[in-house]
Backbone as a printed PyTorch tensor [residue, N CA C, xyz], in Angstrom:
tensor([[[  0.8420,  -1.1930,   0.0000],
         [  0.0000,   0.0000,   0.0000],
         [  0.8850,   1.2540,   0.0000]],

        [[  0.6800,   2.0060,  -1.3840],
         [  1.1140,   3.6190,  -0.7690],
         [  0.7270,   4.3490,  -0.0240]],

        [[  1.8550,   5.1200,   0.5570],
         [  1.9990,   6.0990,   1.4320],
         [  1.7130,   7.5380,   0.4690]],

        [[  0.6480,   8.2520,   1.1010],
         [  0.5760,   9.5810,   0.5270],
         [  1.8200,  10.3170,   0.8100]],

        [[  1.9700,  11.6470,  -0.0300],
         [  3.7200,  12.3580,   0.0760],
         [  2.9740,  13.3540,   1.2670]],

        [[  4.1990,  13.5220,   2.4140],
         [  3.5390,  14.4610,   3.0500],
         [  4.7310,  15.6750,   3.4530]],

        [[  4.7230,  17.1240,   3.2610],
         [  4.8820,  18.1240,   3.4410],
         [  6.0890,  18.0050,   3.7090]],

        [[  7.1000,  18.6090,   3.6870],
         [  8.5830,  18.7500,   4.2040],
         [  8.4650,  19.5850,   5.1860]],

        [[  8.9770,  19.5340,   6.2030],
         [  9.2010,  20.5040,   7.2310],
         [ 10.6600,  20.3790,   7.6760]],

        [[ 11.9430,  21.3470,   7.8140],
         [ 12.6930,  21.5020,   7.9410],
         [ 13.6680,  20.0520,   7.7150]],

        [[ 13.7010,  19.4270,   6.8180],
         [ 14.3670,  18.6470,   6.6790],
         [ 15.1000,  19.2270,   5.0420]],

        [[ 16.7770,  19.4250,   5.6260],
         [ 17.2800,  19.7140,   4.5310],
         [ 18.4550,  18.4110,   3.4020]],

        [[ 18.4120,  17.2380,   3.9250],
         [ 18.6220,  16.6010,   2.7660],
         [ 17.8620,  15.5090,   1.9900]],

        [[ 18.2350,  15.8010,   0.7450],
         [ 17.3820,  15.3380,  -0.3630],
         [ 16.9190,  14.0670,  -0.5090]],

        [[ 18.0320,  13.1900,  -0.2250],
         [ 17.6430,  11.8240,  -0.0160],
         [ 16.5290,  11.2510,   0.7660]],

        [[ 16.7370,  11.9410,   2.5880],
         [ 16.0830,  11.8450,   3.1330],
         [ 14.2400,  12.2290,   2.9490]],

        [[ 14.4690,  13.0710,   1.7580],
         [ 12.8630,  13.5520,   1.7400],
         [ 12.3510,  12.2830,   0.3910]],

        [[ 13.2490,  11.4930,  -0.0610],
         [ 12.8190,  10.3560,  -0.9950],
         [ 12.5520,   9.3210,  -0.4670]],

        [[ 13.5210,   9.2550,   0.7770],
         [ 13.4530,   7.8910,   1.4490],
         [ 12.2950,   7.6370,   2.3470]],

        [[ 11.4920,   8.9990,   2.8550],
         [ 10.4630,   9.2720,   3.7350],
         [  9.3850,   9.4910,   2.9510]],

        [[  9.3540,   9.3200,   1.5010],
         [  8.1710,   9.8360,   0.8970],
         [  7.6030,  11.2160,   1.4950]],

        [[  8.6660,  12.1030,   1.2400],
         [  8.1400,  13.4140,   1.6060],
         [  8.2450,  14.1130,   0.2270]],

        [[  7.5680,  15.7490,  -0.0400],
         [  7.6160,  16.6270,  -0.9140],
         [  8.2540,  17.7180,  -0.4610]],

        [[  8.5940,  18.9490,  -1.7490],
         [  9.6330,  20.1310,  -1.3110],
         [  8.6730,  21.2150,  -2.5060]],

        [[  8.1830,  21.9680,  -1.4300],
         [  7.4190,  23.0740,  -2.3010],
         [  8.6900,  24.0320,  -2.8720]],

        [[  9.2290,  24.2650,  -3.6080],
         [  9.5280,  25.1190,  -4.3320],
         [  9.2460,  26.6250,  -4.6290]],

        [[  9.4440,  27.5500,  -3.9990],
         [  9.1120,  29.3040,  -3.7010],
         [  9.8640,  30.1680,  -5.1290]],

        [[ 10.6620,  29.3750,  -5.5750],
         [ 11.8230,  30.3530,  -6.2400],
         [ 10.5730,  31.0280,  -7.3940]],

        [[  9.4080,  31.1030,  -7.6960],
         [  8.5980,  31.6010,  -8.8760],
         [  8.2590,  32.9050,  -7.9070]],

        [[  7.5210,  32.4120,  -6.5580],
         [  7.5400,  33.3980,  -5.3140],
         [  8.0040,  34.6850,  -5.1410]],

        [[  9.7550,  34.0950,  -5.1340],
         [ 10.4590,  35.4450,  -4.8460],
         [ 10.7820,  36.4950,  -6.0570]],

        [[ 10.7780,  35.8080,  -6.9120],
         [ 10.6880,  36.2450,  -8.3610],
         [  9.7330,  37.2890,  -8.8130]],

        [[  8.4260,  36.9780,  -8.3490],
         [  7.2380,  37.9220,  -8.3830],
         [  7.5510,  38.5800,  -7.2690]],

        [[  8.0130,  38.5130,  -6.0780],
         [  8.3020,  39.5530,  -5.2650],
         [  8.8020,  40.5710,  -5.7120]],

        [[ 10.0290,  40.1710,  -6.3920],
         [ 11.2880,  40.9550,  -6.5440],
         [ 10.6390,  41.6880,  -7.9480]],

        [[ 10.0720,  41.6200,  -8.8290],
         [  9.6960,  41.8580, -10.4480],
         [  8.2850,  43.1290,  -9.6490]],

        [[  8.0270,  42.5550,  -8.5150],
         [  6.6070,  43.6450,  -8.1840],
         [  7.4910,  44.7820,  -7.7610]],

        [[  8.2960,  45.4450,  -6.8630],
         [  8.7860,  46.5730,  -6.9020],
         [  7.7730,  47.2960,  -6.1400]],

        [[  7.0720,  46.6180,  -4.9480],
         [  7.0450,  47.0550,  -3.4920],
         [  7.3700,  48.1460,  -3.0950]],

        [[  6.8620,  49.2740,  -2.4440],
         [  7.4600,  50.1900,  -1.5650],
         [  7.6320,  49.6640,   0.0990]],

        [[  6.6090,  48.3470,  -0.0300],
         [  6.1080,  47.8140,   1.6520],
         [  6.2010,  46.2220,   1.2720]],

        [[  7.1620,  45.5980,   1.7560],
         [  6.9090,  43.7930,   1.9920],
         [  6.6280,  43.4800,   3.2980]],

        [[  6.1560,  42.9220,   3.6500],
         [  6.0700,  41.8450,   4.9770],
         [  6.4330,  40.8020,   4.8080]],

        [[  7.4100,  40.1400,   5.4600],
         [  7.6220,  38.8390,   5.5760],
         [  7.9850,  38.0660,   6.8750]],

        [[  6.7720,  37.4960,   7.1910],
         [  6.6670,  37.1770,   8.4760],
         [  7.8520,  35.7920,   9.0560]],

        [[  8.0180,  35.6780,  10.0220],
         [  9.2710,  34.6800,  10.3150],
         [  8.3060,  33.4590,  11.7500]],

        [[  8.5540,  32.7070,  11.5050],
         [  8.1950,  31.7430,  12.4760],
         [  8.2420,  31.6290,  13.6590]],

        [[  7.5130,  31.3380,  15.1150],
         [  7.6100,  32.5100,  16.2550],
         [  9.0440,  31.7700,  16.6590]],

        [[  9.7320,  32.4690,  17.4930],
         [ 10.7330,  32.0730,  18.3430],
         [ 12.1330,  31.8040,  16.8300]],

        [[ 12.2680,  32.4530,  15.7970],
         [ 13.0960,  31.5180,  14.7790],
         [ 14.2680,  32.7510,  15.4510]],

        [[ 15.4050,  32.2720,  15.0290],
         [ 16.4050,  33.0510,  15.4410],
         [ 16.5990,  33.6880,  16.6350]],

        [[ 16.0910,  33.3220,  17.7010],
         [ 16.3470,  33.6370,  18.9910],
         [ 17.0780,  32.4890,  19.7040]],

        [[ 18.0740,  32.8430,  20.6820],
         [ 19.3080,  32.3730,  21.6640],
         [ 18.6440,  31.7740,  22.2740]]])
């Protein structure tokens, strides 16, 4: 029986997301339209607690 693919969450090698039957959403079209829109105002929100000691 297959396993549905389920979501990647911070797992950064590749193998591992084949061997787990996981998926990797892909943003790079994302930042692209970010960057091509020419914004005076972005928000980009960060995950609670990310980069804190």
């Amino acid at each position: 029986m297959d396993r549905k693919p389920v979501v990647n969450i911070g797992e950064q090698r590749f193998y591992k997301l084949i061997e787990e039957n996981r998926f990797y959403i892909d943003k790079t079209d994302f930042i692209r339209e970010w960057w091509e829109n020419g914004s005076t105002v972005t928000l980009i929100t960060r995950p609670r607690r990310f980069g804190k000691t």
